[in-house]
C-alpha positions in Angstrom: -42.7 -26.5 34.6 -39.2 -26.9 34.1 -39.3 -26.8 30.4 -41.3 -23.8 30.3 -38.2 -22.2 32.7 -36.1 -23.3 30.1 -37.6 -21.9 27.5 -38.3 -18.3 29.0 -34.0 -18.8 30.5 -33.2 -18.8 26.2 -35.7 -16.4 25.2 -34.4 -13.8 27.8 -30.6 -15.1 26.3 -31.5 -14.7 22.9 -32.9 -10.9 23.5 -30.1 -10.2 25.3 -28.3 -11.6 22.5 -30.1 -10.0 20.0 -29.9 -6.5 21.9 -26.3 -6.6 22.5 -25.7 -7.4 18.6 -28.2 -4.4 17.9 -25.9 -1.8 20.4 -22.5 -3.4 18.7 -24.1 -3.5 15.2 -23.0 -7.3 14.9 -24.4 -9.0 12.2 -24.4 -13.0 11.5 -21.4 -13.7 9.1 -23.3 -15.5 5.9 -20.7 -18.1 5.0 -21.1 -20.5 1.8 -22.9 -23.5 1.6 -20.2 -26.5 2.1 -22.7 -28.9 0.7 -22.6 -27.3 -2.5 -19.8 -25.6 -4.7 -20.5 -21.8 -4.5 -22.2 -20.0 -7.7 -21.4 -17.0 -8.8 -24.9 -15.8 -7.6 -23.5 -16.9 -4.0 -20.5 -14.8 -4.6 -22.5 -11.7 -6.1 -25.2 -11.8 -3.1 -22.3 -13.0 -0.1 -19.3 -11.3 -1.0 -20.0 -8.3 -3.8 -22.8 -6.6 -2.7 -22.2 -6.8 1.4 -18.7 -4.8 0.6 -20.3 -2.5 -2.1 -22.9 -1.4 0.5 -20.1 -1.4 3.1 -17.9 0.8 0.9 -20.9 3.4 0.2 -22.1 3.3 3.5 -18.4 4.3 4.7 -18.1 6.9 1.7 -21.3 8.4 2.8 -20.4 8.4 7.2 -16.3 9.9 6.3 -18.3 12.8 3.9 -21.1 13.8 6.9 -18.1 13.8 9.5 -15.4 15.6 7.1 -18.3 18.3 6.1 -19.7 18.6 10.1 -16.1 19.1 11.0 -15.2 21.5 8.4 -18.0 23.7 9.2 -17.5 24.0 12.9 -14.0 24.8 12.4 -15.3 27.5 9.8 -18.3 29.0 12.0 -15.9 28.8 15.3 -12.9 30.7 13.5 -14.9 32.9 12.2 -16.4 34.0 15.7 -13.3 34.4 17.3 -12.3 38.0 15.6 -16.1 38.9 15.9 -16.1 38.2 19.9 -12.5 40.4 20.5 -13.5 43.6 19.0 -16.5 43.4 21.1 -16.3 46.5 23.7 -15.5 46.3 27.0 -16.1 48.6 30.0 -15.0 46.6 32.9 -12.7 43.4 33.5 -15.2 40.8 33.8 -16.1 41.8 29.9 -12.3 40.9 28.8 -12.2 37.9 30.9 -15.3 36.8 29.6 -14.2 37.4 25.4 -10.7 35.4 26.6 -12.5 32.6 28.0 -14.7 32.7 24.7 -11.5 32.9 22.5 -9.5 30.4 24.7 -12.9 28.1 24.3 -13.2 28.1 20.4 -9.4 28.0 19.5 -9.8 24.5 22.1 -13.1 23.5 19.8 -10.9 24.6 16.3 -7.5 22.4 17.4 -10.0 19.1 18.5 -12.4 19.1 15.4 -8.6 19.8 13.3 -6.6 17.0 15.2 -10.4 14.8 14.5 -10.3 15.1 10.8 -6.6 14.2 11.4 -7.1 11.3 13.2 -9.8 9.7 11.2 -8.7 11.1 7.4 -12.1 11.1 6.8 -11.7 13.3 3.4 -9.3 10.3 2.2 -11.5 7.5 3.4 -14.6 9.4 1.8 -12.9 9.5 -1.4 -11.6 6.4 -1.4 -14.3 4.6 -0.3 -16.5 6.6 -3.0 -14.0 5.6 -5.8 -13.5 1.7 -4.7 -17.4 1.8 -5.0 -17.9 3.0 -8.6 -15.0 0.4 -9.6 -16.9 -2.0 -8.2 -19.8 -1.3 -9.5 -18.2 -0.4 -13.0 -16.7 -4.2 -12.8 -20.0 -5.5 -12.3 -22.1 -3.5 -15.0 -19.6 -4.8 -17.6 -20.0 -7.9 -16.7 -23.6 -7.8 -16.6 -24.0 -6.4 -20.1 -21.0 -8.5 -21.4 -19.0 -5.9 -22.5 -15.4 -4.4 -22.4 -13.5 -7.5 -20.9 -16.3 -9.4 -20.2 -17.6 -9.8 -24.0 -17.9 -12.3 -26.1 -15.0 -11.2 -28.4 -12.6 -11.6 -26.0 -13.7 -14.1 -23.8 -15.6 -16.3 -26.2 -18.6 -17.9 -25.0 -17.6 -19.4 -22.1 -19.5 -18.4 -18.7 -16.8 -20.5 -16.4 -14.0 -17.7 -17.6 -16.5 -14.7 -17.3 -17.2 -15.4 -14.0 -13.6 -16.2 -12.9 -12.5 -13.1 -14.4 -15.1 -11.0 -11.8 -14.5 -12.2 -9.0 -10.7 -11.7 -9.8 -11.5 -8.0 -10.6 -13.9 -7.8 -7.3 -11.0 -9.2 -5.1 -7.9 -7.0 -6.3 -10.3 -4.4 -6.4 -11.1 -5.1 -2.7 -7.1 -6.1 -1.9 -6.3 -2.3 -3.5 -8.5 -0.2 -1.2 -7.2 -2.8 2.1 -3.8 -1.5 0.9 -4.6 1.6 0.3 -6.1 2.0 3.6 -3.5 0.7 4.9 -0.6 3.2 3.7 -2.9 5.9 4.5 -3.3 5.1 8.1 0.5 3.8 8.4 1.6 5.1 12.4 5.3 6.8 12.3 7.7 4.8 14.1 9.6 6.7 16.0 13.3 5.5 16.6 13.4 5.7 20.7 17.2 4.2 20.5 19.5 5.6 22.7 22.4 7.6 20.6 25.5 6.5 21.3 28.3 8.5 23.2 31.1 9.1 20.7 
């Protein structure tokens, strides 16, 4: 009887678990085998391809917000002249079209300071372009070609693969950076000046 409390006591944990990881879109972290030394298939299935969807996926959320936020801020400023040469007969009319007015200059200044905030145009690009380098790097070195070919690398496997995941890992360092820079705060320098 006991046991079979038990057992419903982790079941109803592990669904709560598994809920909770659904709402925060946690995922279990894959890690490599410490039994084994890691493979380059390990690499390609654990590390490429989780940030190559990761990068696309991003590309593809920063272009739906940039292009939802652009059009509001296009469809709302371009109401705002239409609603103040509407005609107006008594005061509750004008009040009405400044409310309006007031109301999508408020909607144009959020979705502005939004696009600001996020810099989902840069992150779209620069998500979209890390991408095709990463899958650029990988094509070549599927096929064998440009860096990866036998010409200049011989026929050694051990220094095509080491090469990769060198290119995969600047590659992925780069965009870090460049995220970085572009979402750098301004300091502000709150020192006191000094009386001369």
């Amino acid at each position: 009887m006991e046991s079979e409390q038990e057992s419903n006591n982790s079941s109803k944990g592990n669904s709560f678990l598994n809920f909770f990881k659904k709402i925060c879109k946690a995922e279990d972290v894959e890690i490599y085998s410490h039994d084994k030394e890691p493979t380059i298939e390990d690499y390609i299935e654990r590390r490429y391809k989780p940030q190559l969807q990761y990068y696309e996926k991003h590309s593809t959320d920063n272009r739906v917000r940039f292009y939802i936020s652009q059009i509001v801020i296009i469809i709302v400023s371009a109401l705002i002249p239409i609603i103040n040469i509407i005609p107006t007969d008594n005061n509750e009319n004008i009040n009405a079209i400044k409310m309006a007015s007031s109301i999508f200059g408020f909607i144009i200044i959020v979705a502005t300071g939004f696009l600001q905030l996020t810099k989902s145009q840069e992150n779209w690009i620069s998500y979209r372009s890390t991408a095709e380098l990463l899958k650029t790097e990988y094509n070549l070195f599927k096929m064998k070609t440009g860096d990866y070919s036998d010409e200049k690398i011989g026929n050694d496997n051990r220094k095509r693969e080491q090469l990769i995941v060198n290119r995969i890992e600047t590659i992925i360092s780069e965009e870090g950076k460049k995220f970085l820079s572009s979402h750098e705060k301004f300091e502000v320098d709150i020192k006191p000046k000094e009386d001369k």
